[in-house]
N, CA, C and O atoms as CSV, one atom per row, in Angstrom:
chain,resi,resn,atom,element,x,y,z
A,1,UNK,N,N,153.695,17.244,167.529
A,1,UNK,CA,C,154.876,16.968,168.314
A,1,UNK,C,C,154.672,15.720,169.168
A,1,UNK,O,O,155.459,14.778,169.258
A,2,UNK,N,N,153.518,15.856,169.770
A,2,UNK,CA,C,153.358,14.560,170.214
A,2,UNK,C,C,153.398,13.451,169.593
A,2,UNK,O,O,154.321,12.847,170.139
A,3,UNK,N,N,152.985,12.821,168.813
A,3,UNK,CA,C,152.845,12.078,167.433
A,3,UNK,C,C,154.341,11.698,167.085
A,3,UNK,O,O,154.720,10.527,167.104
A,4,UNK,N,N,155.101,12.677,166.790
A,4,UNK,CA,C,156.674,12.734,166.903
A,4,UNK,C,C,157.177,12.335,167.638
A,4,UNK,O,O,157.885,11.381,167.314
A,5,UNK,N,N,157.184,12.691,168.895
A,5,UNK,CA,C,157.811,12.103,170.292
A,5,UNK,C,C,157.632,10.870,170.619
A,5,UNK,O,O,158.435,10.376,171.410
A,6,UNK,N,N,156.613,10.116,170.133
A,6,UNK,CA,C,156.064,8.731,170.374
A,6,UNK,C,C,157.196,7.849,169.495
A,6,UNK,O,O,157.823,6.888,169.941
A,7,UNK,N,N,157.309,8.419,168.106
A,7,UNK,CA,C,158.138,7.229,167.514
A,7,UNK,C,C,159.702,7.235,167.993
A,7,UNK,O,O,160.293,6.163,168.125
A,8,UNK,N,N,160.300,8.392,168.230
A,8,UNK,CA,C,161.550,8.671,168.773
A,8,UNK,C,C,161.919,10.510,169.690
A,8,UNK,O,O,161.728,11.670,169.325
A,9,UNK,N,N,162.459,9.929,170.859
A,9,UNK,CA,C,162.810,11.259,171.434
A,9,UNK,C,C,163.191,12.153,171.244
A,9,UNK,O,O,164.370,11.998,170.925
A,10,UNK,N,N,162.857,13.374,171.225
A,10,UNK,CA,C,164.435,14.238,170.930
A,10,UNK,C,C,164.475,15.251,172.357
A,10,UNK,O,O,163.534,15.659,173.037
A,11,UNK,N,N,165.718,15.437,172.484
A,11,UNK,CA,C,166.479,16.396,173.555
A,11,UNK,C,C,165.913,18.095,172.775
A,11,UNK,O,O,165.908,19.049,173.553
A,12,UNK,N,N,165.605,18.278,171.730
A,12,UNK,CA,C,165.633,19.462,171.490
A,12,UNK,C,C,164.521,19.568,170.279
A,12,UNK,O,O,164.559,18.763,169.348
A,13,UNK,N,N,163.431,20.712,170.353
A,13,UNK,CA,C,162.790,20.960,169.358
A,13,UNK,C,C,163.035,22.500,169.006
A,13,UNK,O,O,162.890,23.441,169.785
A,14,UNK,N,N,163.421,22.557,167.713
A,14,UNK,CA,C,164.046,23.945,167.022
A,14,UNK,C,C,162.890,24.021,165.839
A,14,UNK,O,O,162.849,23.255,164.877
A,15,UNK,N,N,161.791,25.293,166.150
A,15,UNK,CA,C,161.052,25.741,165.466
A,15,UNK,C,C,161.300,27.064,164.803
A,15,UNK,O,O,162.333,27.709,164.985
A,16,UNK,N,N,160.380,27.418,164.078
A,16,UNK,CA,C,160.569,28.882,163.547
A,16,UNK,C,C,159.943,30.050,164.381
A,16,UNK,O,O,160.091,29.595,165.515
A,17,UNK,N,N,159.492,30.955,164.498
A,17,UNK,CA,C,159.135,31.837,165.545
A,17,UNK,C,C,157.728,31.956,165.324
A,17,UNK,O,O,157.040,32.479,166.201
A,18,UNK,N,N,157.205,31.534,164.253
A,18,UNK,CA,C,155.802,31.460,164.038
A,18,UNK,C,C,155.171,30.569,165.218
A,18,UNK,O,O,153.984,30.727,165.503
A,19,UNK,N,N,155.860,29.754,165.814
A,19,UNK,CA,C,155.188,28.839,166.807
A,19,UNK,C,C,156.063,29.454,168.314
A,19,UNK,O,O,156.639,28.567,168.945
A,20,UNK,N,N,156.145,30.544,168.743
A,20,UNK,CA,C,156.655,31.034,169.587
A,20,UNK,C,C,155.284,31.795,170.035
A,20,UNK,O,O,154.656,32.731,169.540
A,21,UNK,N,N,155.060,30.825,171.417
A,21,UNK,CA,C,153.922,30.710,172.550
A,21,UNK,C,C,153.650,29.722,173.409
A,21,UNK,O,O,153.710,28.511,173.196
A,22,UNK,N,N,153.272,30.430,174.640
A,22,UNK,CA,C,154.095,29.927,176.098
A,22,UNK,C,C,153.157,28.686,175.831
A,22,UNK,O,O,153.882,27.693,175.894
A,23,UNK,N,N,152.188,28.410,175.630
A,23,UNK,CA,C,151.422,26.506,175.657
A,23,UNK,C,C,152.262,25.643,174.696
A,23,UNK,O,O,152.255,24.431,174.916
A,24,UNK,N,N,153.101,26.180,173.494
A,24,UNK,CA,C,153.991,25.112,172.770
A,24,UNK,C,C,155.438,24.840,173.652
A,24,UNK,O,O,156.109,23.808,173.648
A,25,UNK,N,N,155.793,26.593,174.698
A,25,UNK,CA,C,156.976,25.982,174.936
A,25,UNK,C,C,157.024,24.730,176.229
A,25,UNK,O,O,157.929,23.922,176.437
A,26,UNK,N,N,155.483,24.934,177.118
A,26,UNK,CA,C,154.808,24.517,178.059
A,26,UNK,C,C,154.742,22.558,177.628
A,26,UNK,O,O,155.170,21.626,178.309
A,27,UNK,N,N,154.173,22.529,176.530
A,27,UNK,CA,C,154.054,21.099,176.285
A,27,UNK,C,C,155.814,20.777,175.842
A,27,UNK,O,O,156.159,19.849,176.573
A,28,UNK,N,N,156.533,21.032,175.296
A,28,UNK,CA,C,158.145,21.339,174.818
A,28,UNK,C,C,158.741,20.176,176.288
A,28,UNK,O,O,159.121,19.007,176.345
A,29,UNK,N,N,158.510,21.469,177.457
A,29,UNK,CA,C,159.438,21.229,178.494
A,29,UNK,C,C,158.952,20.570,179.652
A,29,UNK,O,O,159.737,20.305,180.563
A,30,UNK,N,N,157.587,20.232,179.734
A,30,UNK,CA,C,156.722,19.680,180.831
A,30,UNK,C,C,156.232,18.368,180.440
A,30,UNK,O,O,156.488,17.396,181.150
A,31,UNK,N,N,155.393,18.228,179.127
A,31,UNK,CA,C,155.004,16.851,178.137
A,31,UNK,C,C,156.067,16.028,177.813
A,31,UNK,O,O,156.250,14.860,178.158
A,32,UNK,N,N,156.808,16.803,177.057
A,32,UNK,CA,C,158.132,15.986,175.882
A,32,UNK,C,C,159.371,15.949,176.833
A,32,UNK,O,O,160.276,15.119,176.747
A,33,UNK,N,N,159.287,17.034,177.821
A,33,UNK,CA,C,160.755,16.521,178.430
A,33,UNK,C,C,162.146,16.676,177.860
A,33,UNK,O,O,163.039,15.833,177.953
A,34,UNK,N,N,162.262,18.327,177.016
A,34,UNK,CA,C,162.736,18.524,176.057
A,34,UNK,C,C,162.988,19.885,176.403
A,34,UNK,O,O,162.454,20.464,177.349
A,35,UNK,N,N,164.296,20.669,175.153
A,35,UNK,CA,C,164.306,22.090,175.406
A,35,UNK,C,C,164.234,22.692,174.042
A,35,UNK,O,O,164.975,22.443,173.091
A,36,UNK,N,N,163.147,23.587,174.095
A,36,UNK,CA,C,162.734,24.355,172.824
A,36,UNK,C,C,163.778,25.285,172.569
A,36,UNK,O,O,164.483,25.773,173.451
A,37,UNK,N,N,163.881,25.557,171.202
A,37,UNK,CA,C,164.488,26.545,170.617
A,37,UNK,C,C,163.598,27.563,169.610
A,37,UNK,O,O,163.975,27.688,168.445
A,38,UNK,N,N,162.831,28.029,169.918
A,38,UNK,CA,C,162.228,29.043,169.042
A,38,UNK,C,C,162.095,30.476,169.667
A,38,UNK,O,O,161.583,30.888,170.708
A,39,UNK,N,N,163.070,31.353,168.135
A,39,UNK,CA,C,163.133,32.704,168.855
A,39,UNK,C,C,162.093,33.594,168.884
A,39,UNK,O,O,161.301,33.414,167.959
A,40,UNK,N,N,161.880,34.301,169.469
A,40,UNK,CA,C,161.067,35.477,169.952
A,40,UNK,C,C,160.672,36.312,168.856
A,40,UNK,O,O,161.455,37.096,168.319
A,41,UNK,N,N,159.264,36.138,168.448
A,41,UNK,CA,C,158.574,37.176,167.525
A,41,UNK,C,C,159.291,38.227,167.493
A,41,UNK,O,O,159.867,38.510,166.443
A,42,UNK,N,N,159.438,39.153,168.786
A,42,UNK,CA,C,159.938,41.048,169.116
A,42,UNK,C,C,161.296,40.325,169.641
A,42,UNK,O,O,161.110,39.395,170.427
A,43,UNK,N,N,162.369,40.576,169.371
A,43,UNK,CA,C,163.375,40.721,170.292
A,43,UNK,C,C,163.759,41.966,171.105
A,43,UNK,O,O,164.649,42.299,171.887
A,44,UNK,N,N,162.543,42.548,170.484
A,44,UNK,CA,C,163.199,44.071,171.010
A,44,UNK,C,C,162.491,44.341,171.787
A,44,UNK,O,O,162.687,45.461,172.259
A,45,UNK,N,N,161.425,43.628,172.310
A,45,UNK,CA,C,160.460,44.003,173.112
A,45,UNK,C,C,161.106,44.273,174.634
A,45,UNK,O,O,162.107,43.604,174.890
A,46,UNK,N,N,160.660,45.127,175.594
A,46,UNK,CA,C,160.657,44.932,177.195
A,46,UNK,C,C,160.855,44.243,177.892
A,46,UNK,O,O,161.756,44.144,178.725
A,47,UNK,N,N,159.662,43.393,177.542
A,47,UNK,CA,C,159.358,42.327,178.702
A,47,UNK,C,C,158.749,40.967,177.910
A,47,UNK,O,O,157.888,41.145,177.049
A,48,UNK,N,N,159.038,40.126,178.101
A,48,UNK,CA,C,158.569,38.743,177.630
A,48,UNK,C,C,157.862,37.818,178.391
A,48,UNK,O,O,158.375,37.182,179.312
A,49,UNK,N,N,156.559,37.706,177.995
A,49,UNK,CA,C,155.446,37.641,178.518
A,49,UNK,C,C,156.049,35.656,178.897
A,49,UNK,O,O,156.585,34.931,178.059
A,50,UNK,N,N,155.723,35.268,180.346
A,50,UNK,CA,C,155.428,33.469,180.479
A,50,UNK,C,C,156.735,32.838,180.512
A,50,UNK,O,O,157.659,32.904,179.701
A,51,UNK,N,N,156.600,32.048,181.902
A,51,UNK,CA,C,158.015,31.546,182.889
A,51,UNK,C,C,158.599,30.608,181.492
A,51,UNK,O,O,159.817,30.432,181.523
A,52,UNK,N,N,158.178,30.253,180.794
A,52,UNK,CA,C,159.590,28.779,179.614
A,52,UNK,C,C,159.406,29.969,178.612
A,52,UNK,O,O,160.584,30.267,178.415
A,53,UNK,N,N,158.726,30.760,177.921
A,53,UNK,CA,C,159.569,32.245,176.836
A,53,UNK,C,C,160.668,32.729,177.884
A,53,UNK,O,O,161.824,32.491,177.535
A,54,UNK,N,N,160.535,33.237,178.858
A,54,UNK,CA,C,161.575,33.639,179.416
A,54,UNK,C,C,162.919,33.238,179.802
A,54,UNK,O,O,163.965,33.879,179.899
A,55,UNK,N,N,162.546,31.678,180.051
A,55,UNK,CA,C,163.739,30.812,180.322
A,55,UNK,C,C,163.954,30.478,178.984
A,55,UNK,O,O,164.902,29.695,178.937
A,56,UNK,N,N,163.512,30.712,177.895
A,56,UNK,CA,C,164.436,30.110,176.551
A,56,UNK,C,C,164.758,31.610,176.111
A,56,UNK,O,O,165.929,31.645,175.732
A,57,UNK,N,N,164.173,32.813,176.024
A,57,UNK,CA,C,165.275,33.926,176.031
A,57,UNK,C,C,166.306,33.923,176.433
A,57,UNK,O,O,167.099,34.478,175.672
A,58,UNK,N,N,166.797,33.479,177.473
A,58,UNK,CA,C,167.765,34.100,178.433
A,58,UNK,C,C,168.942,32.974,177.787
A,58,UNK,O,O,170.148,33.213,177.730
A,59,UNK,N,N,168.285,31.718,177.328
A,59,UNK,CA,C,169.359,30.685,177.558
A,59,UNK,C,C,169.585,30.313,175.573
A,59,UNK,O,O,170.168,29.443,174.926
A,60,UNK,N,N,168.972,31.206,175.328
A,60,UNK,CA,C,168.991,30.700,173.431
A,60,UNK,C,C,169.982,30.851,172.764
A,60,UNK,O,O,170.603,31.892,172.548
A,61,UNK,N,N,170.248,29.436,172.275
A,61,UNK,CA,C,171.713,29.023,171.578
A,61,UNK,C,C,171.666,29.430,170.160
A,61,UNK,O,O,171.056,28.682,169.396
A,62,UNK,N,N,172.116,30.309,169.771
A,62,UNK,CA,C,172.138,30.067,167.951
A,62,UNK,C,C,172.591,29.230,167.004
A,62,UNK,O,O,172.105,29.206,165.873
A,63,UNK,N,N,173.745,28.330,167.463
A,63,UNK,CA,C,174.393,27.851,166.956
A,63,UNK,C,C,173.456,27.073,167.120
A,63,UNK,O,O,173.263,26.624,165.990
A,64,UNK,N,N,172.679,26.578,167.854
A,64,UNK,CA,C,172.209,25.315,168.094
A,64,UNK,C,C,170.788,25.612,166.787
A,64,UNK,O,O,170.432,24.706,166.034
A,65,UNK,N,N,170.143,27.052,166.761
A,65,UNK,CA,C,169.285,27.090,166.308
A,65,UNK,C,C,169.760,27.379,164.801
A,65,UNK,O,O,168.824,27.204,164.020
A,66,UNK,N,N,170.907,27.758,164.200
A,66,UNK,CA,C,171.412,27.731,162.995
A,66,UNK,C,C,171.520,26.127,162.338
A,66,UNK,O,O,171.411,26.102,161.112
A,67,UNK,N,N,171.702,24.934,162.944
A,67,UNK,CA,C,171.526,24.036,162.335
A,67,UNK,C,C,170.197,23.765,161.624
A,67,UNK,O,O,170.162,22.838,160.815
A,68,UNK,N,N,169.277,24.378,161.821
A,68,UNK,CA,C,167.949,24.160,161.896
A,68,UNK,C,C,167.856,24.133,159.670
A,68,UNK,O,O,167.278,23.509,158.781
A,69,UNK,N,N,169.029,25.460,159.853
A,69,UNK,CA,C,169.080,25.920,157.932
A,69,UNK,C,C,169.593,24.140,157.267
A,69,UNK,O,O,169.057,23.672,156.263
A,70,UNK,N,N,170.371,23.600,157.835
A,70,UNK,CA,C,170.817,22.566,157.249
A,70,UNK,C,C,169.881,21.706,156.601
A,70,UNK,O,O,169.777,21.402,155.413
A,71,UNK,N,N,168.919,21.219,158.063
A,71,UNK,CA,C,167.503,20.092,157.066
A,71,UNK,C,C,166.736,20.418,156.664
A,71,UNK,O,O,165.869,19.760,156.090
A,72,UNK,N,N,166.808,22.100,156.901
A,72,UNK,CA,C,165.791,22.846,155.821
A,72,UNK,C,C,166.459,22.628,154.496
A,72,UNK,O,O,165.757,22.214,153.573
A,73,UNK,N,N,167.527,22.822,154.329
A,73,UNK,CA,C,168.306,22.519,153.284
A,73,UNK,C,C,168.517,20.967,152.496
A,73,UNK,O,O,168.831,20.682,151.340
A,74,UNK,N,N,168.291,20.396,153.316
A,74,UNK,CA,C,168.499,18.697,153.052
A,74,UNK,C,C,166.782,18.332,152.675
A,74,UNK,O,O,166.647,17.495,151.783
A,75,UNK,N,N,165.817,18.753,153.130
A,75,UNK,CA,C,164.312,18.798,152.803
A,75,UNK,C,C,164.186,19.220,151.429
A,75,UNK,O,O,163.655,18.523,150.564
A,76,UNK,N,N,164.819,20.701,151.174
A,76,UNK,CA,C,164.538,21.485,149.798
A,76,UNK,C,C,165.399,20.489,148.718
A,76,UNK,O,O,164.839,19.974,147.751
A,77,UNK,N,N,166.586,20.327,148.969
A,77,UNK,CA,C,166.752,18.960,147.792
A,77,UNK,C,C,166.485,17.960,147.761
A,77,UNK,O,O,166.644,17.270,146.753
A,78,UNK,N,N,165.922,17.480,148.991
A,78,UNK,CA,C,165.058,16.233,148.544
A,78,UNK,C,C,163.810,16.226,147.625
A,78,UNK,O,O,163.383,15.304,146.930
A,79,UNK,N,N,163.314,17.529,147.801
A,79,UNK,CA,C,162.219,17.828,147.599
A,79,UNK,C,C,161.990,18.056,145.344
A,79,UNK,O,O,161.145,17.802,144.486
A,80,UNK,N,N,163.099,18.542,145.418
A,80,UNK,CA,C,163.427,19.242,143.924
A,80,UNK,C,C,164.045,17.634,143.546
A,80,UNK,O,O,163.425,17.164,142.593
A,81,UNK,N,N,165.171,16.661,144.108
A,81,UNK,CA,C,165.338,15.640,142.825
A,81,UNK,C,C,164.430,14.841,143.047
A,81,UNK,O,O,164.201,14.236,141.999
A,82,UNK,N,N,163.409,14.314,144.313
A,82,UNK,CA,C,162.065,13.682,144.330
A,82,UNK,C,C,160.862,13.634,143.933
A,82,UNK,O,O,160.100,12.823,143.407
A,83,UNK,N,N,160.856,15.011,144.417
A,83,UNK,CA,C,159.322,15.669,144.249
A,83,UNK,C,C,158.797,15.819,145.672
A,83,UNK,O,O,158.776,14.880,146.468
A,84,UNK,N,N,158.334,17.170,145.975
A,84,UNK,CA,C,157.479,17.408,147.106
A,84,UNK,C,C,156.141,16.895,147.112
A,84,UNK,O,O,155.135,17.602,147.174
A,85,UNK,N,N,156.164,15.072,147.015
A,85,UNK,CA,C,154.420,15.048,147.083
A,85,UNK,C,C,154.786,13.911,147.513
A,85,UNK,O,O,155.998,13.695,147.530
A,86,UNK,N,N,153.913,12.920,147.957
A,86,UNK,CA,C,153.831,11.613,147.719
A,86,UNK,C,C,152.341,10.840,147.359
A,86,UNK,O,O,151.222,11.113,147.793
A,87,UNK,N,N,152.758,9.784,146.409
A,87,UNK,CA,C,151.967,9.173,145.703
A,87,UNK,C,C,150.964,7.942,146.901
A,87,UNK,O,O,149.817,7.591,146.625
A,88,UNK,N,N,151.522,7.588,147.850
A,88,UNK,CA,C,150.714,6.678,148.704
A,88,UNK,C,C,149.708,7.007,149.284
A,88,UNK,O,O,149.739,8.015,149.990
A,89,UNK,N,N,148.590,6.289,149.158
A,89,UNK,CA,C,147.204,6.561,149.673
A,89,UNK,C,C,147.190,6.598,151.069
A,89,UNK,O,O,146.634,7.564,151.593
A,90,UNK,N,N,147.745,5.648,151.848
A,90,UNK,CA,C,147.135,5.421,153.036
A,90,UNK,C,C,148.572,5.728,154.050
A,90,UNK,O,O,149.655,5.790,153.466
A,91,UNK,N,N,148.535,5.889,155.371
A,91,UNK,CA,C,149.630,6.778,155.997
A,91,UNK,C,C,150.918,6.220,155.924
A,91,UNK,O,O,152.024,6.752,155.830
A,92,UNK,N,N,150.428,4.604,156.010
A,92,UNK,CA,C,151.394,3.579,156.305
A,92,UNK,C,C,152.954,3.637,155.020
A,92,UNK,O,O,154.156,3.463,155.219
A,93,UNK,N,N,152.280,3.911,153.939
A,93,UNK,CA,C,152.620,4.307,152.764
A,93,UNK,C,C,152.717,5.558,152.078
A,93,UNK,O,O,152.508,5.643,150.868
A,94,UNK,N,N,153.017,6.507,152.778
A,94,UNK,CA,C,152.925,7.655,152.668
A,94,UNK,C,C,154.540,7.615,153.291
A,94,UNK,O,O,155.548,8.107,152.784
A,95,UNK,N,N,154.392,6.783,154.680
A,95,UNK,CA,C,155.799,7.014,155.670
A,95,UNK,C,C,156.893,6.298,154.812
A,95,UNK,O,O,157.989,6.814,154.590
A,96,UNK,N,N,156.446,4.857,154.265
A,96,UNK,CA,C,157.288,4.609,153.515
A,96,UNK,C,C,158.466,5.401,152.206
A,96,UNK,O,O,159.660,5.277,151.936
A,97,UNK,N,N,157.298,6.232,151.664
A,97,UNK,CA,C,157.539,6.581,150.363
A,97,UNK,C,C,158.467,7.343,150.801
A,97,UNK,O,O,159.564,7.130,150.284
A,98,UNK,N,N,158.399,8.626,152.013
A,98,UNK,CA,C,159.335,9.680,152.845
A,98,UNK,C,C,160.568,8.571,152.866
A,98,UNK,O,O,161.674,8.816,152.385
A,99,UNK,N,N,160.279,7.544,153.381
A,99,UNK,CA,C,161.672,6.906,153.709
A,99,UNK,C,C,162.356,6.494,152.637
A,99,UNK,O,O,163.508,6.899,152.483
A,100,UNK,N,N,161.828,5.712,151.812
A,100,UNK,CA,C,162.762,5.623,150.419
A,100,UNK,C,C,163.218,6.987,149.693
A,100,UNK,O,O,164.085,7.061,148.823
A,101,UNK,N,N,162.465,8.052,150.221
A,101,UNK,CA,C,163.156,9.156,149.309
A,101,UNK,C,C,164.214,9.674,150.123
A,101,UNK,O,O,165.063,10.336,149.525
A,102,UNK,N,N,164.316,9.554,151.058
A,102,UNK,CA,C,165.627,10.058,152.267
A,102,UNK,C,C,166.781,9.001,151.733
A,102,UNK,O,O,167.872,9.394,151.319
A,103,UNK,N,N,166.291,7.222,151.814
A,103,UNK,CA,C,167.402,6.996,151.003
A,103,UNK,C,C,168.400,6.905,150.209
A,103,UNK,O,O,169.594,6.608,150.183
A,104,UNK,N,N,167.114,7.427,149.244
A,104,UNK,CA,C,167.920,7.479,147.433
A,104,UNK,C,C,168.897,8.816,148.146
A,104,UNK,O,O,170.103,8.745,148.387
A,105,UNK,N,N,168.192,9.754,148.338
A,105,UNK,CA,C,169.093,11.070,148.701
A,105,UNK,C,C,170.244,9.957,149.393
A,105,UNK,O,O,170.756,9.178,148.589
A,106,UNK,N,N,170.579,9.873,150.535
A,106,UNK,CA,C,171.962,9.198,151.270
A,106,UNK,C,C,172.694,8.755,150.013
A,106,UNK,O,O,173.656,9.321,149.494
A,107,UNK,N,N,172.247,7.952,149.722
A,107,UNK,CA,C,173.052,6.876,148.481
A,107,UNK,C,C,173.799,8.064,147.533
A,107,UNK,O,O,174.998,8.329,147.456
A,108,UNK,N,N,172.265,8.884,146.613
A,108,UNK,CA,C,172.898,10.280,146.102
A,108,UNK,C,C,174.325,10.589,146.677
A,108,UNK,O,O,175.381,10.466,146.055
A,109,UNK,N,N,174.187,10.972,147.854
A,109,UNK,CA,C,175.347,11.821,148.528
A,109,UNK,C,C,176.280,11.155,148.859
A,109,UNK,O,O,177.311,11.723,149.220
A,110,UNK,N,N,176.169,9.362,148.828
A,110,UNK,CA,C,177.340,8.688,149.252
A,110,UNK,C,C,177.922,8.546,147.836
A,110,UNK,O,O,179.145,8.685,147.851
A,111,UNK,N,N,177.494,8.350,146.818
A,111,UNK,CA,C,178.012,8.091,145.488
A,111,UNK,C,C,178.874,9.330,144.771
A,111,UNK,O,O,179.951,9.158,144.200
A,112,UNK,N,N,178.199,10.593,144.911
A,112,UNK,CA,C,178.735,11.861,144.798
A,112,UNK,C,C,179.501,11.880,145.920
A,112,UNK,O,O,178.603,12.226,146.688
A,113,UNK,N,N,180.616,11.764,146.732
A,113,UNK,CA,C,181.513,11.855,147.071
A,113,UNK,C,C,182.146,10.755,147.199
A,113,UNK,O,O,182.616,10.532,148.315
A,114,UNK,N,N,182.354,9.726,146.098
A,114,UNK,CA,C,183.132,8.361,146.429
A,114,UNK,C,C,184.035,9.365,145.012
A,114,UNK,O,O,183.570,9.984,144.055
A,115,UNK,N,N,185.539,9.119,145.500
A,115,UNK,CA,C,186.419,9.324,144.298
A,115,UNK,C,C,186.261,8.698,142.894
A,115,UNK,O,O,186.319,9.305,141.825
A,116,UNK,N,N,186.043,7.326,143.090
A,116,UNK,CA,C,186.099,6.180,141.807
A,116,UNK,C,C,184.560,7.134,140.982
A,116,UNK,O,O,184.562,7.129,139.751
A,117,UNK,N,N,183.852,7.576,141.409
A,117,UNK,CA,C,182.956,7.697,140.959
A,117,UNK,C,C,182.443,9.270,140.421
A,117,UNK,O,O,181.432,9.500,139.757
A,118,UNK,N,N,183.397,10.212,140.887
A,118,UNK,CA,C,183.368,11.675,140.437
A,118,UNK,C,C,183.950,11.842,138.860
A,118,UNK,O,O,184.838,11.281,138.218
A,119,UNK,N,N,182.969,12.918,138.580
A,119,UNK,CA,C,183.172,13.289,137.155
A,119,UNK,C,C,184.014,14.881,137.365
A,119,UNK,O,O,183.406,15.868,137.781
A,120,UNK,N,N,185.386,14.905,137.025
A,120,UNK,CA,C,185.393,16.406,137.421
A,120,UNK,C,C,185.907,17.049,135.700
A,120,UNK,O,O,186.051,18.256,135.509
């Protein structure tokens, strides 16, 4: 996350609940300057252990955390007409390769919805 935060900000980090613990929501809202969204292992539990689990119980948006299915969704087809790997050795080229494949996808999706260009 840190690593992340360096190249661009975000107002909000929406994880899965596997990373639901008070030192991730701690660096989240104190480090990054940000508000976590990851729900609660037990919802059914009592009591919820640590002052930022508690303050993101009380205040947790779904809607906000339902977008989360979308670039999971936009990842999984990138992933199937690309390929989940990349061929570049070194990081610099690794980031690249991610970025040309996010492209082709855009273009994909701008071409599949231009009229002149649908097959129906």
């Amino acid at each position: 996350m840190r690593k992340a935060s360096s190249t661009k900000l975000a107002r909000y980090y929406v994880l899965d609940k596997g990373y639901d613990s008070e030192a991730i929501h701690r660096q989240i809202r104190e480090e990054l300057q940000a508000i976590s969204f990851i729900p609660l292992r037990n919802w059914n539990a009592s009591y919820v252990s640590g002052f930022y689990r508690q303050q993101m119980a009380k205040r947790f948006d779904r809607t906000v955390y339902r977008k989360r299915n979308l670039i999971e969704t936009v990842f999984s087809v990138i992933k199937r007409k690309f390929g989940g790997f990349v061929r570049g050795f070194g990081f610099r080229n690794q980031v690249k390769e991610i970025k040309l494949k996010c492209i082709a996808y855009s273009l994909d999706r701008f071409l599949k919805n231009q009229s002149i260009l649908r097959v129906d």
